[in-house]
C-alpha positions as CSV (number, residue, x, y, z in Angstrom):
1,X,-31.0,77.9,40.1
2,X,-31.8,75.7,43.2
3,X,-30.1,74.6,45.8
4,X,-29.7,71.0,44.4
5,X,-28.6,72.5,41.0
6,X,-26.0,74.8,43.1
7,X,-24.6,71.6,44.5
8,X,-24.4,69.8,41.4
9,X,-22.4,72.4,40.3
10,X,-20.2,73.1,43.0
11,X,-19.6,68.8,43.3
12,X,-19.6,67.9,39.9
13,X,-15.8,68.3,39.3
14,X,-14.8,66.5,42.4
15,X,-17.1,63.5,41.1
16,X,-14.7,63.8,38.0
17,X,-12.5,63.6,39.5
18,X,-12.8,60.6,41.9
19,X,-14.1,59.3,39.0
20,X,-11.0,59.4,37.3
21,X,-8.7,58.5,40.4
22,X,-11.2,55.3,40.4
23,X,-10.4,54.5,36.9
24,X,-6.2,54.6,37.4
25,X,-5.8,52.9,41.0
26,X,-8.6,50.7,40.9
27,X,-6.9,47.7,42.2
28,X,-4.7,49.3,44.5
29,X,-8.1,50.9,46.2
30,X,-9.1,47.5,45.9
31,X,-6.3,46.2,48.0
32,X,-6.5,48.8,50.2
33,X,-10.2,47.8,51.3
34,X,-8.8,44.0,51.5
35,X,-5.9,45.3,54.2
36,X,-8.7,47.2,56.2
37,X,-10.9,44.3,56.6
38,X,-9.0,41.9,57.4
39,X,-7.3,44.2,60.1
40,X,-11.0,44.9,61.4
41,X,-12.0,41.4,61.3
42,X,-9.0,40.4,63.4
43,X,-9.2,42.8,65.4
44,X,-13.0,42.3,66.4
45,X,-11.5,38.2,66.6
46,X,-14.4,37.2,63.6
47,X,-16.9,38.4,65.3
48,X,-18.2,40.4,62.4
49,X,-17.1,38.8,59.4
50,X,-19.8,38.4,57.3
51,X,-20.9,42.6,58.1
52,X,-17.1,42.9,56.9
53,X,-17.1,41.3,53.8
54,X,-20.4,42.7,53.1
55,X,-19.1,46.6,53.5
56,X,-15.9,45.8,52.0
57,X,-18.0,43.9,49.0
58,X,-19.8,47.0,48.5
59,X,-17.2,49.2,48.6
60,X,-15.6,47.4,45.7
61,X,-18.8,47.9,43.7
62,X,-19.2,51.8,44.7
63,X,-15.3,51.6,43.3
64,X,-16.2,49.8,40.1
65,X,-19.1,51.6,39.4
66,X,-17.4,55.1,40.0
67,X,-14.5,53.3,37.5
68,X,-16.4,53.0,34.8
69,X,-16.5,54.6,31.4
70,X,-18.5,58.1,31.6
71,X,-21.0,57.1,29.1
72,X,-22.7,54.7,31.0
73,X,-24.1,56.4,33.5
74,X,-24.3,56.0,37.1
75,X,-27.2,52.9,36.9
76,X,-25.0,50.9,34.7
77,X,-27.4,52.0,31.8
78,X,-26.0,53.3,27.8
79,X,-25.2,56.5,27.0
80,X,-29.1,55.9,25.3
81,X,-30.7,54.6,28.3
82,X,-31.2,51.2,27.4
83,X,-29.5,48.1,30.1
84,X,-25.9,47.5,29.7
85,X,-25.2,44.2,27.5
86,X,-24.6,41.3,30.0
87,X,-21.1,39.6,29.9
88,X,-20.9,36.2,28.0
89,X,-21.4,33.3,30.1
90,X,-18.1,31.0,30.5
């Protein structure tokens, strides 16, 4: 076994299960992330904002995409491989 393999295995359950915390306080992690910025962004007086919202825009995508089904994968792909089925258009 190699030294990635060993750290798969030794990680693999914490991913669960930040996985799983993801899936149950999504939102509140959500606000959380929302509270931080905009304590950052005053505090730096708007001098960053647009760095702010980026991070904070990512971190709700590394949250959604760590919330989602296991079956998917981490690329968003099926459980076959194949692209994820975009939402209808409204």
């Amino acid at each position: 076994m190699g030294f990635l393999d060993q750290l798969k295995a030794k990680f693999g359950p914490a991913k669960d299960k930040a996985s799983g915390l993801a899936q149950q306080h999504g939102d509140k992690i959500d606000q959380g992330l929302d509270k931080a910025a905009d304590m950052v962004d005053k505090r730096t007086k708007g001098k960053y904002s647009d760095k702010i919202q980026q991070g904070t825009a990512k971190a709700k995508d590394a949250v959604d995409r760590m919330s989602e089904s296991p079956d998917r994968g981490a690329q968003g792909k099926g459980g076959d491989g194949t692209p994820p089925t975009p939402p209808p258009a409204s």
